[in-house]
Rosetta silent file (secondary structure, phi, psi, omega in degrees, C-alpha in Angstrom):
SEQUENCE: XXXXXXXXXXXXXXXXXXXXXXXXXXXXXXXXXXXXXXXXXXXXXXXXXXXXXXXXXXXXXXXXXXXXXXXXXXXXXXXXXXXXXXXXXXXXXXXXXXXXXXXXXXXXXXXXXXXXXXXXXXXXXXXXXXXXXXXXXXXXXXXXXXXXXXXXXXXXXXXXXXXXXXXXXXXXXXXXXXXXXXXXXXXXXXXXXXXXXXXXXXXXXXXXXXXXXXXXXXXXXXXXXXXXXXXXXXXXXXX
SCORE:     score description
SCORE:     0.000 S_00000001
   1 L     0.000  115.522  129.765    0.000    0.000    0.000 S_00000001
   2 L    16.294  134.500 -171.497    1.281    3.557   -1.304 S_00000001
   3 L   -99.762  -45.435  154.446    1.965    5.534    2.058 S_00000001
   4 L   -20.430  -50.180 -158.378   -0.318    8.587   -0.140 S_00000001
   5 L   -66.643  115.702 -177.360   -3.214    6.250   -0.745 S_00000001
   6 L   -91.000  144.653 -163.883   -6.380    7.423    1.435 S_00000001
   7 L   -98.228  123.465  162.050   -8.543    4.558    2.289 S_00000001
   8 H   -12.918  -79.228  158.672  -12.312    3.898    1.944 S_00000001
   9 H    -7.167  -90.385 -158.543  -12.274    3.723    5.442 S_00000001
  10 H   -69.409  -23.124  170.333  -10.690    7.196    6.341 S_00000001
  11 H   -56.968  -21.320  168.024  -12.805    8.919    3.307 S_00000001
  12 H   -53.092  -58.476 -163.341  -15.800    7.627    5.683 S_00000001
  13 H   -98.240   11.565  176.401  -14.851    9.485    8.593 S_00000001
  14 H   -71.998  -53.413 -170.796  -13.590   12.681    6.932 S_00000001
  15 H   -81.001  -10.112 -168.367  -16.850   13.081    5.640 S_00000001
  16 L   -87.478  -18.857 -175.234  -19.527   11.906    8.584 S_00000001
  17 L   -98.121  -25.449  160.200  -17.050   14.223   10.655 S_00000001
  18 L   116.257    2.239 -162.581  -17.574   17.020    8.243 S_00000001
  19 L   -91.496   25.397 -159.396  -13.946   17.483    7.860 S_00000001
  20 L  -110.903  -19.214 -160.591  -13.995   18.083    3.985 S_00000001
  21 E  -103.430  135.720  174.853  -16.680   21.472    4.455 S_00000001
  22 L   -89.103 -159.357  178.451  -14.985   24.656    4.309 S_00000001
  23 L  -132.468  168.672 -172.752  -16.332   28.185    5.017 S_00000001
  24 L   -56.579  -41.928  177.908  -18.606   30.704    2.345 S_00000001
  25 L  -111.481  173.028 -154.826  -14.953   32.610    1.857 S_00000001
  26 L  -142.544  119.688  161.036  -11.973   31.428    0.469 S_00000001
  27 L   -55.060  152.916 -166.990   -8.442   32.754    0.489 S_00000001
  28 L   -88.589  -43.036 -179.835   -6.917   33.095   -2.874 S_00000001
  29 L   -69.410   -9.313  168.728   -3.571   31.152   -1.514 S_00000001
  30 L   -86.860   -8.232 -172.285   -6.606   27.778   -0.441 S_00000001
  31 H   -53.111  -34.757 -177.702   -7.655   27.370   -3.724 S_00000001
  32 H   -52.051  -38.752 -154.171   -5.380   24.741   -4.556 S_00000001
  33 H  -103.101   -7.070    0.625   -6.830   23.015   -2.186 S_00000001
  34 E    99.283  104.018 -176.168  -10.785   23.290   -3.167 S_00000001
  35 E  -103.835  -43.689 -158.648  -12.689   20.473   -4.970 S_00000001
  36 E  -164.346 -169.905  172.811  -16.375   22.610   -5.108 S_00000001
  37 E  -154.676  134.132  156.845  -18.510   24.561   -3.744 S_00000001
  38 L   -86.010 -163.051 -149.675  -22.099   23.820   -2.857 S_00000001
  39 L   -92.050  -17.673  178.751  -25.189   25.461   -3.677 S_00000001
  40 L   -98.415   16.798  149.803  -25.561   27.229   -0.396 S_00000001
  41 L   110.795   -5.076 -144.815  -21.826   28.879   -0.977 S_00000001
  42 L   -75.387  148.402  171.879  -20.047   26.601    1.499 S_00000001
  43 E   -95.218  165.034  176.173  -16.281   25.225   -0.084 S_00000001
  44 E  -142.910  124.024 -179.897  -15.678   21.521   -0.144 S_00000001
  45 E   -31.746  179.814  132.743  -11.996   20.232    0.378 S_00000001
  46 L  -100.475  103.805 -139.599  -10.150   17.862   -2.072 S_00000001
  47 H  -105.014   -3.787  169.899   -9.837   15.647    0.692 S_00000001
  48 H   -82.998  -36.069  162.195   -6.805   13.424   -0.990 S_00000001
  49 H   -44.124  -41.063 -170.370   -5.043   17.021   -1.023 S_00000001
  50 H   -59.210  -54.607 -173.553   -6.506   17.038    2.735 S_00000001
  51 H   -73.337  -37.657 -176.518   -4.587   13.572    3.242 S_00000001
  52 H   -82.988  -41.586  124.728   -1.478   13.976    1.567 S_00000001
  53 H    -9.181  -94.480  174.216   -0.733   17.321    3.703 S_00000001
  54 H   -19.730  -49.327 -145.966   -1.558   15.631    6.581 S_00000001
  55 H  -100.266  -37.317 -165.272    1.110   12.858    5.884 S_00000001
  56 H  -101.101    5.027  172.970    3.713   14.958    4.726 S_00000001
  57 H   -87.705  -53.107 -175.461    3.194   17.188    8.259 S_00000001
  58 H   -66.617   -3.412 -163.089    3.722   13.727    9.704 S_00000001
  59 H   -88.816  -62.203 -166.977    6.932   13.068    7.789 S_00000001
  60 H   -50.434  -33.999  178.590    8.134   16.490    9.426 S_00000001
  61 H   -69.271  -59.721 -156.418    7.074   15.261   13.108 S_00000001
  62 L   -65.269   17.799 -156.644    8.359   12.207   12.665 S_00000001
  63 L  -115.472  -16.692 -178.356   12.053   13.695   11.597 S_00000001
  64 L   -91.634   98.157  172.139   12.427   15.586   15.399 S_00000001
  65 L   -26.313  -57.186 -148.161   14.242   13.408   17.835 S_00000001
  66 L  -122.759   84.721  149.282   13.121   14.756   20.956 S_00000001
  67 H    35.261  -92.798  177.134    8.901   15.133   21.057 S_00000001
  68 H   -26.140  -20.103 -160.254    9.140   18.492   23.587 S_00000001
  69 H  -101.771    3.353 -175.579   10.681   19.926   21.284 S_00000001
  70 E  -117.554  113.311 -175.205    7.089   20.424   18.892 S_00000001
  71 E   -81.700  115.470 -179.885    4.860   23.167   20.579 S_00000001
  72 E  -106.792   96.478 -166.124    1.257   22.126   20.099 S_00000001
  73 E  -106.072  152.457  179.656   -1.260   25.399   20.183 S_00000001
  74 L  -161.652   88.972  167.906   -5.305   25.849   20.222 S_00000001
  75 L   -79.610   -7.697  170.201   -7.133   28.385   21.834 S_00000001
  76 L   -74.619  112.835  169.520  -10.417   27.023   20.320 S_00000001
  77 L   -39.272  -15.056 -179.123  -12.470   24.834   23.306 S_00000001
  78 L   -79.142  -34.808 -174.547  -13.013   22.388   20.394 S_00000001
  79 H  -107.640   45.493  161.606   -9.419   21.315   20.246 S_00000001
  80 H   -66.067  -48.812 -148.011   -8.696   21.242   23.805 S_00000001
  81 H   -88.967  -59.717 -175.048   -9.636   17.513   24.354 S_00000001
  82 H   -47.602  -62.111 -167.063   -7.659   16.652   20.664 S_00000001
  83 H   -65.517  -42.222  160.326   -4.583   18.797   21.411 S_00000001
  84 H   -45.804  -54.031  171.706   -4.293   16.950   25.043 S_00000001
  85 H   -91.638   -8.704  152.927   -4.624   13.705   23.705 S_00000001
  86 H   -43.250  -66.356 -135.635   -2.047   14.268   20.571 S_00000001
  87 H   -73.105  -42.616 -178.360    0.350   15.834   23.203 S_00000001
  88 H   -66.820  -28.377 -174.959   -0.354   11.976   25.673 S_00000001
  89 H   -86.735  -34.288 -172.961    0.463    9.949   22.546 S_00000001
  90 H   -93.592  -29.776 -176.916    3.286   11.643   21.118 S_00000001
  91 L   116.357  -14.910 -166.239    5.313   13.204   23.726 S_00000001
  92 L   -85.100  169.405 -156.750    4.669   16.785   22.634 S_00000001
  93 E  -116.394   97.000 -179.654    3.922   19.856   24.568 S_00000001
  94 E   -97.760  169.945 -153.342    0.671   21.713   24.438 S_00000001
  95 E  -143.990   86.595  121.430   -0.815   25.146   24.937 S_00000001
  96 L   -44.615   73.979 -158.198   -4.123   25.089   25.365 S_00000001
  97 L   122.261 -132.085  156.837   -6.367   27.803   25.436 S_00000001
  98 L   -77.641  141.037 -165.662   -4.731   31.441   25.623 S_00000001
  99 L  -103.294  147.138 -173.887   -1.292   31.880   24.640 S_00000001
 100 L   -73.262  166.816  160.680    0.993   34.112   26.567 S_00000001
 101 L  -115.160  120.582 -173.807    2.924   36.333   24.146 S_00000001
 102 L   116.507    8.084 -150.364    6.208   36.381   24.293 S_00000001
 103 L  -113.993   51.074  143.059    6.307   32.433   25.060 S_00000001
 104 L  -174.998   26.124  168.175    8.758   31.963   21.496 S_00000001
 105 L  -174.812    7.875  148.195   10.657   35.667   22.061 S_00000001
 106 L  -116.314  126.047  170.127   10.839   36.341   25.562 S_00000001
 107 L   -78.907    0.873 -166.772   13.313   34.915   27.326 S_00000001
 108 L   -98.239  -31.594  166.714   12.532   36.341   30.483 S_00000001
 109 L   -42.613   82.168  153.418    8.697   34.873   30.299 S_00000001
 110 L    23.510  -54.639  177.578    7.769   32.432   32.794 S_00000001
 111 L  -104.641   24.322 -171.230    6.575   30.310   29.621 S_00000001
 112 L   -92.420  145.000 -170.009    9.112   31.053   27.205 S_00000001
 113 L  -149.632  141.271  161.999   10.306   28.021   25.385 S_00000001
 114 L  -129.919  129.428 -175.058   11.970   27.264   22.107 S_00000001
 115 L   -96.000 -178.899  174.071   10.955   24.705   19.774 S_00000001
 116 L  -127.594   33.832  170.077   11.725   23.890   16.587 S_00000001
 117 E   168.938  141.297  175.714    8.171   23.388   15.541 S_00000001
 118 E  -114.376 -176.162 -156.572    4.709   24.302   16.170 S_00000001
 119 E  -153.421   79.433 -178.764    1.440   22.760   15.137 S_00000001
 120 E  -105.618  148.088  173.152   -1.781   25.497   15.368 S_00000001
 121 L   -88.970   -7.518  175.198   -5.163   24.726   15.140 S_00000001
 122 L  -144.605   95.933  171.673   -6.676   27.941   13.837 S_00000001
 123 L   -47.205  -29.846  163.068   -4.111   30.819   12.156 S_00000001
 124 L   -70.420  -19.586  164.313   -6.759   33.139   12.553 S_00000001
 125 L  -130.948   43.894  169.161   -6.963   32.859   16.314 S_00000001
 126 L  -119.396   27.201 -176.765   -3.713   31.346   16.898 S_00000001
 127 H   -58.030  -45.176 -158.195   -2.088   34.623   15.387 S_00000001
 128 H   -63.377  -61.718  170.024    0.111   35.891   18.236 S_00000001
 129 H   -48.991  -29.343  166.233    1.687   32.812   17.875 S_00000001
 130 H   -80.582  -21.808 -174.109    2.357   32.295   14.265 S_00000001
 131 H   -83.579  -24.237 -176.887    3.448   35.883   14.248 S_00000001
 132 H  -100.761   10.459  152.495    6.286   35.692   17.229 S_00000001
 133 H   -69.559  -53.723  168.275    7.331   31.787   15.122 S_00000001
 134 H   -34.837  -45.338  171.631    7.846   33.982   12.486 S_00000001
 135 H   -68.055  -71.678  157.379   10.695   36.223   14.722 S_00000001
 136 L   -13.503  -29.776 -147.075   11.508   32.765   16.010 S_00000001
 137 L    28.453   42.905 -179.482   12.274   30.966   12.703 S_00000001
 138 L  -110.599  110.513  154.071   10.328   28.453   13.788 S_00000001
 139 L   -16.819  123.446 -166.815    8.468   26.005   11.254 S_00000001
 140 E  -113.256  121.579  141.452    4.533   26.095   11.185 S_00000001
 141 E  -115.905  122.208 -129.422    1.987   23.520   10.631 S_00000001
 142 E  -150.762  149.494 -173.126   -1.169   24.575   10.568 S_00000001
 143 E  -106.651  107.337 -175.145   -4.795   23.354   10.201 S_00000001
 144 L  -135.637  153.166 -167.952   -6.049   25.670    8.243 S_00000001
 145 L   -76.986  151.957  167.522  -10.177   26.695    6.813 S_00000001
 146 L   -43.385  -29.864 -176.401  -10.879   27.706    3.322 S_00000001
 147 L   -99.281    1.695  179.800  -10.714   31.316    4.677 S_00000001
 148 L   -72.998  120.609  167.840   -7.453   30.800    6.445 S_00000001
 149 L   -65.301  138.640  172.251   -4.519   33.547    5.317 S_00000001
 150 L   -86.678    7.073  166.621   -1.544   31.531    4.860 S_00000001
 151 L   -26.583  129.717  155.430    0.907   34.092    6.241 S_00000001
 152 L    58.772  -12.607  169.533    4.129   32.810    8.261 S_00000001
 153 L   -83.814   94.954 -142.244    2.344   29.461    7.611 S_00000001
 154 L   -56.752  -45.471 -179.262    5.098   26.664    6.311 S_00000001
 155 E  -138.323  124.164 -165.117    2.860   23.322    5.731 S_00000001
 156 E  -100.953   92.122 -170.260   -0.764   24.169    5.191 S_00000001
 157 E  -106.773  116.378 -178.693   -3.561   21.057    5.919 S_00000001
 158 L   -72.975  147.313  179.235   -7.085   21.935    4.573 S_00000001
 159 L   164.675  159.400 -177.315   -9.693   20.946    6.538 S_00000001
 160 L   -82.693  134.319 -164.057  -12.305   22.177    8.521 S_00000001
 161 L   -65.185  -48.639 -140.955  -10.993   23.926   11.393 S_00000001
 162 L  -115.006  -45.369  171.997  -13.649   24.805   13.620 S_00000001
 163 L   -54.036  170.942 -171.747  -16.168   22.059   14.457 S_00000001
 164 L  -106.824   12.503  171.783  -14.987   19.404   17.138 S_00000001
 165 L  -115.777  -20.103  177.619  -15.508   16.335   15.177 S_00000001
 166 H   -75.490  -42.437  155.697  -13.472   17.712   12.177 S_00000001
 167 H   -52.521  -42.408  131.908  -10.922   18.670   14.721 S_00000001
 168 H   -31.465  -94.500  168.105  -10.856   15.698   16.657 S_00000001
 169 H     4.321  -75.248 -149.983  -10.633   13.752   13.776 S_00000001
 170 H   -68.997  -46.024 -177.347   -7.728   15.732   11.814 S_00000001
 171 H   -85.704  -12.094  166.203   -5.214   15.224   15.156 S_00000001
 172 H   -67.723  -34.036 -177.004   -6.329   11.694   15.485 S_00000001
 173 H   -62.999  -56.979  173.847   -5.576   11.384   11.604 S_00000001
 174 H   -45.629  -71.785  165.716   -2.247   13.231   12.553 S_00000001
 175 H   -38.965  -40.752  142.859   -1.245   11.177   15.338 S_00000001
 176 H   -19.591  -67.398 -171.923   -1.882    8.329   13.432 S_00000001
 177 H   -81.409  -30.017  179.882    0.361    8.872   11.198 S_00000001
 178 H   -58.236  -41.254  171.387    3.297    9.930   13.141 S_00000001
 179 H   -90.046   -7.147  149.910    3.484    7.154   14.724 S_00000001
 180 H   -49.329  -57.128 -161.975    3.248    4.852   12.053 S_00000001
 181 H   -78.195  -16.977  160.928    6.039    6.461   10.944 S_00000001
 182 H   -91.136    1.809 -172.736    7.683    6.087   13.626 S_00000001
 183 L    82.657    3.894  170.631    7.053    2.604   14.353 S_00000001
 184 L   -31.085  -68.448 -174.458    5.254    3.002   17.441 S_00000001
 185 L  -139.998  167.442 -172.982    2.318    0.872   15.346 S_00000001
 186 L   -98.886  139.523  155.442    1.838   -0.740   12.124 S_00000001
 187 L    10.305  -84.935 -177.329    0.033    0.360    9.118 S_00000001
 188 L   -89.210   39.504 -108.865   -2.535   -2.372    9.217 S_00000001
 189 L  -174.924  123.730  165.125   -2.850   -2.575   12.773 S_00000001
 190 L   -98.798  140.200 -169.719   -6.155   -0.632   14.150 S_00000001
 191 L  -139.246  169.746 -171.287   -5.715    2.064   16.730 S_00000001
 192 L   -15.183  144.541 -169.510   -7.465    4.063   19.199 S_00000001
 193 L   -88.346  153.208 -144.399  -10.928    5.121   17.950 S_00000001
 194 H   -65.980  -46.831 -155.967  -11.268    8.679   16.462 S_00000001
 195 H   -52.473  -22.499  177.518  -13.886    9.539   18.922 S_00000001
 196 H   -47.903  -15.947 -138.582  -11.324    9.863   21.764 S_00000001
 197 H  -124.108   -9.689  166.247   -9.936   12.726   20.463 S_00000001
 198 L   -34.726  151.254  129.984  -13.748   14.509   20.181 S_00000001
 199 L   -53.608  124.724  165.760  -14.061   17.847   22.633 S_00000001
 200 L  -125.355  149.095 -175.545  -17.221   16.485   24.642 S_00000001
 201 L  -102.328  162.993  164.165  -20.113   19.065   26.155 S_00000001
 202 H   -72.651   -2.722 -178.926  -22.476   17.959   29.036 S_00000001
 203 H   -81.306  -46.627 -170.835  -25.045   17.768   26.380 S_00000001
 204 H   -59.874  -47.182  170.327  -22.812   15.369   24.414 S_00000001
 205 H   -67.670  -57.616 -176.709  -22.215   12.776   27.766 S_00000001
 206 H   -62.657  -19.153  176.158  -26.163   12.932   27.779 S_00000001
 207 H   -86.444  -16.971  177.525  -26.763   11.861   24.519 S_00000001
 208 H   -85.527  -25.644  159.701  -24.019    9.052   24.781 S_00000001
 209 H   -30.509  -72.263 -174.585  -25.828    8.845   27.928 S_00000001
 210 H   -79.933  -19.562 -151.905  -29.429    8.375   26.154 S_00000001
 211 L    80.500   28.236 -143.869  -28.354    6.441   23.011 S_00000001
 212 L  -126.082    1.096  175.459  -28.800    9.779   20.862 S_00000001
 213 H   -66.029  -53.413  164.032  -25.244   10.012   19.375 S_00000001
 214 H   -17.106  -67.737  176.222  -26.011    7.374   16.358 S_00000001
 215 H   -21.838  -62.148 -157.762  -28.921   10.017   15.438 S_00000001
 216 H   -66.101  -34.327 -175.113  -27.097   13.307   15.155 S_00000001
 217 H   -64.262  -27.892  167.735  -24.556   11.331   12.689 S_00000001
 218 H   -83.855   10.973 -173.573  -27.731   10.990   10.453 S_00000001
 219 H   -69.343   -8.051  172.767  -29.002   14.485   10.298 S_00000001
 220 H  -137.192   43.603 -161.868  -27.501   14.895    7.156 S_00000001
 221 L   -46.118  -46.620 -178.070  -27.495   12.065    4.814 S_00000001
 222 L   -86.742   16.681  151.678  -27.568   13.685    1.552 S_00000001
 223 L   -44.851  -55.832 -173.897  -24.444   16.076    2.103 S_00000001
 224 L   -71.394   13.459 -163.250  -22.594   12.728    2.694 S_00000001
 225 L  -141.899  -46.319  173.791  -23.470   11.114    0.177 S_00000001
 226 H   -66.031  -32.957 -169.552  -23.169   13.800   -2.487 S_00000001
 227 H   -77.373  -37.700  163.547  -19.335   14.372   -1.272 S_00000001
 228 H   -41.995  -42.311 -166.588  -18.750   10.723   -1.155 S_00000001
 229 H   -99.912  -16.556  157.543  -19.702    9.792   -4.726 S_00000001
 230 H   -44.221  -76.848  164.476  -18.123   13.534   -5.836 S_00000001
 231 H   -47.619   -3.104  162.763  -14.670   11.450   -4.352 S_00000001
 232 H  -112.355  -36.815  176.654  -15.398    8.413   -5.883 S_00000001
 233 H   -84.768   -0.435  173.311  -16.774    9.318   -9.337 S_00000001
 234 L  -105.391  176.651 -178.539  -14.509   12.133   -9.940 S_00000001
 235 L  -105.617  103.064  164.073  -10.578   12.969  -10.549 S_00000001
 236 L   -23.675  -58.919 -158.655   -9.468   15.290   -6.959 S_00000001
 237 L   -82.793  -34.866 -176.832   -6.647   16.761   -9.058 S_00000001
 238 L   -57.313  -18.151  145.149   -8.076   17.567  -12.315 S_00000001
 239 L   -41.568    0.000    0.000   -9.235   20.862   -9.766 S_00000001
């Protein structure tokens, strides 16, 4: 198997997690990345473009000896619960929530530390940080929305940013891979389930609670279904 080659399988949970839908605007530097658009204005990844990012961000992980040394940031509550459990599997060291400034150019800062790569989950409100990486010369990977500027940002993974199942997802997908590559686990070898990696609300424990998660994954069958056979009967790249 092709280390490139996206799987039935993971085209399944890209799309029931939603992590293929974009936002109404689009950066001129995301295009590349940009399969469609649906009828209500929304962008829709190329989600082997999505995967083949991803993989080559893991090639980059996987090339830095000592874990601690890859700064993992998210001030969105959706990737709290993602960025925590990347940070338990891999060894690396995250910053959850608000970031101090000056944490990658003061040295005098209680929390200043220098890595030699970060990993943000939104450039638009992870800014402070890609802008004092930038000072830094420190290497960016970044999860970034159809509407994401690509400023100061080095390796770029489309995907939807902002929901907590796309985000969950995308660092499970990430983790995944690193440590494949690192030998941790094998290829064909099944690992932890996606869901772990989810942000959960108390509304969310009651519906797992109730038997009411199954539902919500069906609220939108014919989205899923149009982007699925758009990824099977069409060519991603001919975009």
């Amino acid at each position: 198997m092709s280390y490139t080659q996206l799987t039935q399988e993971d085209v399944t949970k890209l799309i029931i997690a939603n992590a293929h839908i974009g936002h109404r605007g689009m950066e001129k530097s995301m295009q590349y990345y940009v399969f469609g658009r649906q009828k209500d204005g929304v962008y829709i990844f190329n989600i082997e473009k999505t995967f083949a990012k991803l993989q080559l961000a893991a090639r980059l992980i996987a090339t830095i000896k000592n874990p601690q040394d890859i700064v993992v940031i998210g001030a969105r509550e959706e990737s709290a619960r993602a960025i925590n459990k990347y940070c338990r599997h891999t060894g690396s060291f995250g910053i959850v929530g608000r970031y101090m400034p000056g944490t990658f150019t003061n040295r005098q800062a209680p929390t200043f530390r220098e890595p030699q790569l970060i990993i943000v989950n939104d450039p638009s409100v992870d800014h402070q940080a890609l802008l004092e990486s930038a000072y830094a010369n420190i290497p960016v990977v970044a999860f970034c929305n159809s509407d994401s500027k690509l400023t100061y940002v080095d390796i770029a993974i489309p995907c939807n940013n902002k929901g907590k199942r796309s985000v969950g997802l995308m660092y499970w997908m990430l983790c995944r891979e690193v440590l494949r590559m690192k030998g941790a686990i094998k290829r064909e070898d099944a690992w932890e389930m996606a869901d772990t990696f989810i942000q959960l609300t108390e509304e969310d424990i009651k519906k797992m609670e109730n038997g009411e998660e199954e539902e919500e994954v069906e609220k939108k069958p014919e989205v899923k279904k149009q982007a699925k056979a758009d990824f099977e009967d069409s060519d991603p790249f001919a975009q």
